[in-house]
C-alpha positions in Angstrom: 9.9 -10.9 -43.0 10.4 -10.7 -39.0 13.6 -8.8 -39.1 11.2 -6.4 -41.6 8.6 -6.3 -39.0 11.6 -5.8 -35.7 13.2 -3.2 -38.1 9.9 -1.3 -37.8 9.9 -0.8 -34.1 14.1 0.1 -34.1 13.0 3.2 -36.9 11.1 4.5 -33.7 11.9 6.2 -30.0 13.8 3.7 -28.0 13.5 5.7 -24.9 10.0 4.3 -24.7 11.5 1.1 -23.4 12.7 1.3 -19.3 13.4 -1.1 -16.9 10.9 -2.4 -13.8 12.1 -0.6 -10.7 10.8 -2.1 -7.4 8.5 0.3 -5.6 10.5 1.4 -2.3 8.6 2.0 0.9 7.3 5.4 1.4 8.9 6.6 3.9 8.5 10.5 5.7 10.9 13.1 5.3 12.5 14.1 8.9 13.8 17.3 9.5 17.2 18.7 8.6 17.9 19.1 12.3 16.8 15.2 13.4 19.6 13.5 11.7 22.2 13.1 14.3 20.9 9.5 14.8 19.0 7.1 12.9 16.4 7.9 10.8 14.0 5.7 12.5 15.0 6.9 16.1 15.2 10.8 15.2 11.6 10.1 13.9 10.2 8.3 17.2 11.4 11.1 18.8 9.5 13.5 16.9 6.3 11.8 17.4 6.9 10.9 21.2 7.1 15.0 21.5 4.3 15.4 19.0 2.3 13.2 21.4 3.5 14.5 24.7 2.5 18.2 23.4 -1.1 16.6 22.3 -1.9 15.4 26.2 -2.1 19.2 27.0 -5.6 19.7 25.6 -6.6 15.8 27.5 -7.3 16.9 31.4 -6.5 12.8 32.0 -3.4 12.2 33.9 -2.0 9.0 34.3 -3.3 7.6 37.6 -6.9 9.0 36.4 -6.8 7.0 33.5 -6.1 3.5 35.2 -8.5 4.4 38.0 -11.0 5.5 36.3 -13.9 3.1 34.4 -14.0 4.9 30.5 -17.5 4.7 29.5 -19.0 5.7 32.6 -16.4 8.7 33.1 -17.3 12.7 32.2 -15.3 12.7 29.7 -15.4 9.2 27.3 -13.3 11.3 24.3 -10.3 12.3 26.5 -10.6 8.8 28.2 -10.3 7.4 24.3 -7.4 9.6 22.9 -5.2 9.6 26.0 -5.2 5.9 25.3 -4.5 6.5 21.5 -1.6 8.5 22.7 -0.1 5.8 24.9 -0.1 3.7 21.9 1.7 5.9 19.9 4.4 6.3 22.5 4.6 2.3 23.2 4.6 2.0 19.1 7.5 4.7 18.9 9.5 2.6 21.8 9.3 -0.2 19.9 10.7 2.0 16.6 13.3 3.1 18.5 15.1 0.1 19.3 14.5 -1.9 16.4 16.2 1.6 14.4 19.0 1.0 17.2 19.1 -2.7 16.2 19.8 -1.8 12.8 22.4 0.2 13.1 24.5 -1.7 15.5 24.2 -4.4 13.1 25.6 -2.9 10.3 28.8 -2.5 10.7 29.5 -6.8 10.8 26.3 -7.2 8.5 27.6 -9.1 5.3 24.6 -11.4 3.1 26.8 -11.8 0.3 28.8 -14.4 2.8 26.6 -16.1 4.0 25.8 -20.0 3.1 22.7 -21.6 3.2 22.2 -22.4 6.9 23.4 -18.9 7.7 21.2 -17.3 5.5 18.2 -19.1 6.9 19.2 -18.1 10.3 19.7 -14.7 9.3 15.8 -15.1 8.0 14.9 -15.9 10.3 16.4 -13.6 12.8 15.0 -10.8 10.5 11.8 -11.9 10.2 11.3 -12.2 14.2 12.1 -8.8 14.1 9.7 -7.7 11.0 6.6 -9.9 12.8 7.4 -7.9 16.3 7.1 -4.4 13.9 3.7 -5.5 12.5 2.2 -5.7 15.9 2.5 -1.9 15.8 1.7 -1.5 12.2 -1.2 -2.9 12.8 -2.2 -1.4 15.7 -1.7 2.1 13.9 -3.6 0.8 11.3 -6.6 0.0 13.5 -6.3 3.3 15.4 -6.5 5.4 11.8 -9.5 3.8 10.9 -11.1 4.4 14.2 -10.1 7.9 14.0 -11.0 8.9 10.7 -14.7 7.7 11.6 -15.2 9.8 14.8 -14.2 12.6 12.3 -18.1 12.1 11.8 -19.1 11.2 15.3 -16.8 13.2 17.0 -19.2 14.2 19.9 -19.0 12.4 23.5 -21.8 10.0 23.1 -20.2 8.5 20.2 -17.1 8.1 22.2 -18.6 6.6 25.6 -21.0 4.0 22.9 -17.8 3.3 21.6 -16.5 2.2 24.9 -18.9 0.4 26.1 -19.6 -2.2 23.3 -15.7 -3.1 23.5 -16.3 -3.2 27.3 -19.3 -5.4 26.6 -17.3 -7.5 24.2 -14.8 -8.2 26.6 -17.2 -8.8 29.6 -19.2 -11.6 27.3 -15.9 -12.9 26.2 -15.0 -13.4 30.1 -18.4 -15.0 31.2 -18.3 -17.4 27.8 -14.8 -18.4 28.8 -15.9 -19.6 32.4 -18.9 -21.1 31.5 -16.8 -23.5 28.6 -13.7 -24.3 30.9 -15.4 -23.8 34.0 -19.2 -24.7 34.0 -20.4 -21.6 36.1 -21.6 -18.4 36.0 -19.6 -15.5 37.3 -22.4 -13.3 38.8 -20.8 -10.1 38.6 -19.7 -10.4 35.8 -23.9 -10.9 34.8 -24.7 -7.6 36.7 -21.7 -5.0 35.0 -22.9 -7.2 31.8 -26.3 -5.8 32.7 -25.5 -2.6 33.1 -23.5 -2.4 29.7 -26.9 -2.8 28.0 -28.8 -0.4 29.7 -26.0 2.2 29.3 -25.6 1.2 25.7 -29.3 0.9 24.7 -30.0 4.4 26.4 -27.4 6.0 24.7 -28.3 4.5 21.1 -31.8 6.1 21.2 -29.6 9.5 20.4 -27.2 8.3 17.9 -27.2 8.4 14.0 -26.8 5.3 12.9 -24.8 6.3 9.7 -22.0 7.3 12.2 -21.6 4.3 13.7 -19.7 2.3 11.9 -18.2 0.3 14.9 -21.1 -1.6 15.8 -23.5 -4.1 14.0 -27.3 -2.9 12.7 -30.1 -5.9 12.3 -32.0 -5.8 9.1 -34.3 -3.2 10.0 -30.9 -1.0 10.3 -31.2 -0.9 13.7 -28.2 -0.9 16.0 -27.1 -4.3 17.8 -25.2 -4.6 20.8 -22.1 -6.4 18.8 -19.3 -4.7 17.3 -18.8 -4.8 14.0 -16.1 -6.8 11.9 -12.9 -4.6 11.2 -13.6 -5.5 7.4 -16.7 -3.6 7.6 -14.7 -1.2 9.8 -11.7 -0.5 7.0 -14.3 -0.4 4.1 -16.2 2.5 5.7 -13.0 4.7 6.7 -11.6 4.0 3.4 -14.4 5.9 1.5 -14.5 8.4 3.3 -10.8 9.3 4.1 -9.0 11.8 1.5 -6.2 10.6 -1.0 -3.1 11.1 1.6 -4.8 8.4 3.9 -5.9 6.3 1.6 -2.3 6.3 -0.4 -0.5 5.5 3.1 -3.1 2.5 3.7 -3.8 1.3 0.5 -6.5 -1.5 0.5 -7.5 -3.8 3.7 -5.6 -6.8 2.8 -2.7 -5.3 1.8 -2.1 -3.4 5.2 -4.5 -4.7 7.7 -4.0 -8.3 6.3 -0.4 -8.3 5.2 0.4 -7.0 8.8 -1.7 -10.0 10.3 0.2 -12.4 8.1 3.3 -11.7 10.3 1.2 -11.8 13.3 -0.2 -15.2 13.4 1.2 -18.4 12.3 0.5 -19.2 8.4 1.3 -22.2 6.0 3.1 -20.3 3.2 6.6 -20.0 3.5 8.0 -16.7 4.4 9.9 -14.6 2.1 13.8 -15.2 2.3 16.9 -13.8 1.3 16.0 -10.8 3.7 18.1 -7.7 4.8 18.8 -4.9 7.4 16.6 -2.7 4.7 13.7 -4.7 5.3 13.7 -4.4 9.0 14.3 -0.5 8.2 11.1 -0.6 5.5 8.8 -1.4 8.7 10.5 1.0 11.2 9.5 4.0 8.8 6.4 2.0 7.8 5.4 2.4 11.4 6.6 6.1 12.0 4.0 6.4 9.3 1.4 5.5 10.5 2.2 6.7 14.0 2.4 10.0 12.4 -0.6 10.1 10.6 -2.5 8.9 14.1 -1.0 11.8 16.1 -2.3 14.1 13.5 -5.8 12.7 13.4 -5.6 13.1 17.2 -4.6 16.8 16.9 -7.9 17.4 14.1 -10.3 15.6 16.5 -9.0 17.6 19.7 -9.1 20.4 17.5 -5.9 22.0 18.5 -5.1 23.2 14.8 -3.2 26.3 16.0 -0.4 24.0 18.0 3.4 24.9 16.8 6.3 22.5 17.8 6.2 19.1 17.3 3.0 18.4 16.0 3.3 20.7 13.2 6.2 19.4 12.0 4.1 16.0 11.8 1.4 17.6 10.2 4.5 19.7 7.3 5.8 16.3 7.1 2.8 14.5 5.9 1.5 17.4 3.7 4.8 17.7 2.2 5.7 14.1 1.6 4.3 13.7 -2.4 6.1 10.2 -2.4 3.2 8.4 -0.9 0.4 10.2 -3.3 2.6 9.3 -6.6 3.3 5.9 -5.5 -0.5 5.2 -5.0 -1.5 7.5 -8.8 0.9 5.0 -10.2 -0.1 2.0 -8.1 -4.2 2.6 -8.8 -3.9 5.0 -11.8 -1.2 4.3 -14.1 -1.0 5.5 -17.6 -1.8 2.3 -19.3 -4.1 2.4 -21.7 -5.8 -0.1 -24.6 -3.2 -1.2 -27.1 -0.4 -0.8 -25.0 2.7 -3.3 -24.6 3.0 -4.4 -20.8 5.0 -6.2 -18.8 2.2 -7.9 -16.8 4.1 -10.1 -13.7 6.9 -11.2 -15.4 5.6 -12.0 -18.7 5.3 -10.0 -21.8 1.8 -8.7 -22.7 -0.7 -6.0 -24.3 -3.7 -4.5 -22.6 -7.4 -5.2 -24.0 -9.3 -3.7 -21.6 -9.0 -1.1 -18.7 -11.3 -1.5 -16.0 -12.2 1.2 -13.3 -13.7 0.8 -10.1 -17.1 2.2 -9.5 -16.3 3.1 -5.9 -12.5 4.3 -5.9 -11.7 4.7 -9.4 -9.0 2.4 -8.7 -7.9 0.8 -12.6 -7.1 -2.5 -13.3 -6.4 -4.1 -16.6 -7.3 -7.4 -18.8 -4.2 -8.0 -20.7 -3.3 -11.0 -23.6 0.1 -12.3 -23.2 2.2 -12.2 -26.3 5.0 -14.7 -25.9 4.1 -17.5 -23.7 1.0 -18.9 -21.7 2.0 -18.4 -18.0 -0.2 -21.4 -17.1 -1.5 -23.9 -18.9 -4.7 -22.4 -21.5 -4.4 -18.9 -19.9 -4.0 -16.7 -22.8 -6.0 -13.4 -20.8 -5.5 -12.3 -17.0 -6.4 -9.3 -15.3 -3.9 -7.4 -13.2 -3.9 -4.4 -10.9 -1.9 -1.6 -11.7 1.5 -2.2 -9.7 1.6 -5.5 -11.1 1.9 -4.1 -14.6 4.8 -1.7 -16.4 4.3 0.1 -19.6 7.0 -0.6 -22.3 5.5 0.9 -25.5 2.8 3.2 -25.8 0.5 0.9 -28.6 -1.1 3.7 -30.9 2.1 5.6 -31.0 3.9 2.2 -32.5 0.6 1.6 -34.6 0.7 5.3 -35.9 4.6 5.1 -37.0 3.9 1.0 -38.4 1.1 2.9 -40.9 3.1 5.8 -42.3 6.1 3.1 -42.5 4.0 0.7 -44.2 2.7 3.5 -46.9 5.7 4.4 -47.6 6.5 0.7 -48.7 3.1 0.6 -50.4 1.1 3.7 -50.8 -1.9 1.8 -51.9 -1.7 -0.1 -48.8 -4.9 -0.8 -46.6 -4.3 -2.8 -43.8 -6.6 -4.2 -41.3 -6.1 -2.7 -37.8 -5.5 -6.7 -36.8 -3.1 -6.8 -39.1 -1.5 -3.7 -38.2 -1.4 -5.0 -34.2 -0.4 -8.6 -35.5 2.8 -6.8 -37.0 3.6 -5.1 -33.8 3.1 -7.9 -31.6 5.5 -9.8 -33.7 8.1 -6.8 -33.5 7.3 -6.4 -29.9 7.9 -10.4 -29.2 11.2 -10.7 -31.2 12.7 -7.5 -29.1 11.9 -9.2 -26.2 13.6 -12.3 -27.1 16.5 -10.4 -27.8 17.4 -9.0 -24.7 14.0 -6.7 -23.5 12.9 -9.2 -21.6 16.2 -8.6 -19.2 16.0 -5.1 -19.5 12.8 -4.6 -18.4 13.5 -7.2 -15.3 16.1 -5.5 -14.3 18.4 -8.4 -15.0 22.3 -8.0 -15.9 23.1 -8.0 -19.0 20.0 -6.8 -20.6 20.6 -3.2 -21.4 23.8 -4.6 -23.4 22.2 -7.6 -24.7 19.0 -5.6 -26.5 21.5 -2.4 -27.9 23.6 -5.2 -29.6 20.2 -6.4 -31.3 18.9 -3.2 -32.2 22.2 -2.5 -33.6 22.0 -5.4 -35.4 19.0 -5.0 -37.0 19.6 -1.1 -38.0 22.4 -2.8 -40.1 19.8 -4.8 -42.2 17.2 -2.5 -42.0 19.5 0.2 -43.4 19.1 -0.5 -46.9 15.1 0.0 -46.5 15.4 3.3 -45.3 17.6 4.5 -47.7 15.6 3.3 -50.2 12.7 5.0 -48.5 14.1 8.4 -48.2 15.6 8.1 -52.2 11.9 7.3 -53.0 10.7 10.1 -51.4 13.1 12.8 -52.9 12.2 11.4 -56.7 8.7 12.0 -55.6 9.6 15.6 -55.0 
């Protein structure tokens, strides 16, 4: 009876069936003529001139900048982005020679050697590298968020505000610190913390408070004097920021939270068994963002009509589709109810596809068909990347029916029964050599073709007496 039931899902499209591929890292498309060096250098460059041609519409130079206090200046915006620029071109630096890195190493680079106190050496050396890349990740991170909420404030007195609570926060961090380790008081510190307030309370009686998203509001909605959590910060840019941005940040944790992971000492292990393309992943992950800061800067200063550098940036990120598909198939897969998933690393089929009310992001409540991954857990839920379509369900339902009418005309199954059949089908294939197929192990491809040839052999003699049934019919 199960070689019946297996025999009905080998009558069908085997095409249906692929193997998991690993998402790669998105990572921009440089420029026919920028390929002389690495990747990862040619595209520091790129953004180092994209940023240099950006300080032309900023009337800050240099010595101004560090001289001058930011809040209090005539000009808090060009005070801001000059500063965003610098930490492009520190993040780019930074890109630069860990691109160089890479490509010096290569040439003696050899995993495949190495023993077990090698390889963790090698780890190790990698990830030192990978956690001095996040820095800057993160950074980028935090300046995209800024950026794409003074798209709605983007007017001076939202900028000097800006200013001045981080230059509050830091002032009150200064005087707390003295008065814990110290026991005093720093006066001076008491009257620029003084003044703070009144330049920050005066300005706040001419702000919206729906466009400051950087500060805290007490219950009444009114605003505080505190900044506001970067939680609170990501969660506000993220509505409002179109599909491109959102694909190249994806959610807070995993960009603002994966990148602090490297950042500060944890209690998980780190990942192992690392290479030189994992050290490359961040260096473009970083161009990236980079990129994607510069041209925020260029939309804010409003110099749409540049040419040179900065346009290339701006052709590079509109052209790029990777990043969009990866997020559609990341957040919107086509997965629907009924389907056959693999859902981790275990076989399953979807019950129920939920969608976000605020995104539309899709995740989906699946029941695993050949084992309990834990102990009593027959249903999970899983997001969208953590899920891979093997077999459309209603097509493999629709053929099951018209097979099993064929068998028996008179036949009225259940739709449980129907799904029971498949699931059975579905289970046995994977037993037989889908499982490593759709892993990606070795072996797999070869291992379920023999099966499926296997079983055509002794479901040969249904067909045939299917298709001599039908032509007496005629």
């Amino acid at each position: 009876m199960t070689d019946c039931r297996a025999g009905i899902i080998l009558l069908m499209d085997k095409d249906v069936t692929k193997p998991i591929e690993k998402d790669k890292p998105p990572v921009p498309k440089v420029e026919k003529e920028l390929k002389d060096r690495s990747p990862g250098d040619e595209l520091a460059r790129l953004i180092i001139k994209a940023a240099a041609q950006l300080r032309k519409h900023v009337k800050w130079s240099d010595d101004s900048y560090h001289m001058i206090y930011g809040a209090s200046s005539g000009d808090p915006k060009g005070y801001y982005l000059y500063g965003v620029l610098n930490e492009i071109e520190k993040a780019c630096f930074s890109m630069m020679q860990a691109a160089d890195w890479v490509q010096e190493s290569e040439e003696s680079y050899n995993p495949k050697e190495f023993n077990e106190e090698e390889q963790r050496i090698n780890d190790n050396l990698l990830h030192s590298k990978i956690d001095e890349l996040s820095l800057w990740e993160r950074k980028m991170t935090e300046l995209m968020v800024a950026l794409v909420g003074f798209r709605e404030a983007n007017e001076e007195k939202y900028y000097r505000h800006y200013l001045a609570v981080h230059e509050l926060q830091n002032l009150t961090y200064s005087q707390n610190d003295l008065m814990e380790y110290y026991g005093m008081r720093s006066e001076n510190y008491a009257y620029q913390q003084q003044e703070l307030y009144d330049l920050i309370d005066g300005i706040s009686k001419n702000l919206d408070v729906n466009k400051t998203w950087y500060v805290k509001k007490n219950r009444a909605g009114k605003l505080k004097r505190g900044l506001e959590n970067f939680n609170a910060c990501f969660e506000y840019a993220f509505e409002i920021m179109e599909e491109q941005l959102r694909a190249t940040l994806r959610t807070q944790f995993l960009s603002f939270g994966s990148q602090s992971s490297h950042i500060h000492v944890g209690t998980a292990s780190d990942e192992s068994n690392l290479d030189l393309e994992n050290v490359s992943a961040h260096v473009g992950r970083i161009g990236m963002l980079a990129m994607h800061v510069a041209v925020l800067v260029k939309e804010l200063l409003g110099a749409e009509g540049d040419k040179g550098a900065i346009e290339t940036c701006s052709r590079i990120i509109n052209e790029n589709d990777y990043p969009l598909n990866l997020h559609r198939r990341r957040t919107n897969p086509d997965v629907i109810i009924g389907d056959f998933v693999v859902a981790g690393r275990d076989l399953a089929q979807v019950i129920n596809v939920n969608v976000s009310e605020k995104y539309g992001f899709k995740s989906f409540r699946v029941r695993f068909l050949e084992r309990e991954p834990l102990p009593g857990l027959t249903e999970d839920e899983f997001v969208g990347e953590h899920i891979r379509k093997i077999f459309r369900g209603k097509d493999l339902i629709k053929q099951t029916v018209e097979m099993a009418k064929k068998i028996n005309p008179d036949a009225k199954p259940s739709e449980e029964e129907i799904n029971q059949l498949m699931c059975e089908g579905v289970v046995l294939e994977w037993n037989n050599g889908l499982k490593e197929y759709a892993l990606n192990q070795l072996g797999g491809k070869e291992k379920l073709e023999a099966f499926r040839r296997e079983m055509d052999k002794k479901v040969a003699p249904i067909k045939n007496f299917l298709e001599k049934t039908d032509k007496d019919s005629d």
